[in-house]
C-alpha positions in Angstrom: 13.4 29.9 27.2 10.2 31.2 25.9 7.3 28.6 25.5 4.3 30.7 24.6 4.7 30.0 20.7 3.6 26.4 21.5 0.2 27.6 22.8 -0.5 29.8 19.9 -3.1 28.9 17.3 -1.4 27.3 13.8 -2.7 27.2 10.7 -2.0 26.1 7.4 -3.8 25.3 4.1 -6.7 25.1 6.3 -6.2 23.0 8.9 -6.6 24.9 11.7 -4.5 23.8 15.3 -5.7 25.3 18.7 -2.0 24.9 19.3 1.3 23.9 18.3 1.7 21.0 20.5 1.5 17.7 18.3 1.4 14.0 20.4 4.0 11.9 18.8 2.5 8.5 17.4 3.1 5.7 20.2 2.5 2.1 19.4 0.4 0.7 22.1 -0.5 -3.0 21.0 -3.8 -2.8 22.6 -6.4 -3.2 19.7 -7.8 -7.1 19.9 -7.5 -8.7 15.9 -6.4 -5.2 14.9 -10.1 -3.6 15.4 -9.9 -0.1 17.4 -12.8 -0.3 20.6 -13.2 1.4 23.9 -9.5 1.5 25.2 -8.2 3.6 21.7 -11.5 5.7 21.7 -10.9 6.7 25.5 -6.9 6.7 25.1 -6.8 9.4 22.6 -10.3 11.2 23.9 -8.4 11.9 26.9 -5.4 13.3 25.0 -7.9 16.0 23.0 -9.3 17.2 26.5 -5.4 17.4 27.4 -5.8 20.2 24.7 -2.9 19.0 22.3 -3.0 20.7 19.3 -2.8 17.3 16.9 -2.7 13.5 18.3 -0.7 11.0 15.7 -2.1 8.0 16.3 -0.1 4.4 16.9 0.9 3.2 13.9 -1.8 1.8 12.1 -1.2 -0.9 9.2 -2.1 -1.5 5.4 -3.7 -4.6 4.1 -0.3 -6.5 3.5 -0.1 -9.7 5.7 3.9 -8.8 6.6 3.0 -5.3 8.0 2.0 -6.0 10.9 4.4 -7.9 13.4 2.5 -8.3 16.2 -1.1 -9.0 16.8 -2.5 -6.1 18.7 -1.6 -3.1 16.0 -4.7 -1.9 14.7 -5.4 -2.0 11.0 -6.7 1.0 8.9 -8.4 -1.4 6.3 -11.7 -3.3 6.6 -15.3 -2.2 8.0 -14.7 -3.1 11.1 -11.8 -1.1 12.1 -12.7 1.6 10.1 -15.4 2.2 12.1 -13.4 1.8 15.3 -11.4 4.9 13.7 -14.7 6.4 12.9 -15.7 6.5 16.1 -12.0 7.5 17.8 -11.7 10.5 15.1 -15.7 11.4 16.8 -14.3 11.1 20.2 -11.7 13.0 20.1 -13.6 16.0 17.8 -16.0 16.0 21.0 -13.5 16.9 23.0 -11.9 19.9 20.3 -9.3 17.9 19.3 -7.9 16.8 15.5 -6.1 13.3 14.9 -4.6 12.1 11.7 -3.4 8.5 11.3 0.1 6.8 11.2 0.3 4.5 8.8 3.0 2.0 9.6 4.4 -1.2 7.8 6.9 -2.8 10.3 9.2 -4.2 7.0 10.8 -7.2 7.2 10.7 -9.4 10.3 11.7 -13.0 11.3 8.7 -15.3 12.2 
């Protein structure tokens, strides 16, 4: 089987891909009272020097109290982790990489 076509450029509407390899979003738990720091801003830094083509991040959650069922998934509302993003989306750019959000809503759960 042939692999090349994965390391190919890929564009499309713009948005131009060093490659073809995407990173599937993973939820990781790992961002204290839902504000992205260090650990996410290394995590997915060290996945664009991997050279993959587009990193999905975890899934991220809205501002709706029942998306979110446990307390380590990071939000993508608020300042504060809006700025964590800020400053993962800048990592990973340093490092020639693109990222683009999951946003996730787990649905209904039982407290």
């Amino acid at each position: 089987m042939k692999t090349d076509t994965l390391f190919r450029p890929f564009s499309l509407k713009g948005m131009e891909l060093a490659n073809r390899i995407v990173m599937a979003p993973m939820t990781r738990n790992m961002a204290p009272e839902g504000i992205p720091g260090q650990a996410q801003v290394g995590y997915y830094k060290r996945r664009a020097a991997a050279n993959v083509g587009l990193i999905l991040t975890e899934g991220t959650v809205v501002d709706r109290p029942a998306s979110r069922n446990l307390p380590g998934i990071p939000f993508f509302h608020g300042d504060k982790a809006m700025a964590g993003w800020a400053d993962v989306a800048s990592a990973v750019h340093s490092a020639g990489g693109k990222i683009a959000p999951q946003i996730w809503h787990t649905g209904s759960t039982r407290g």
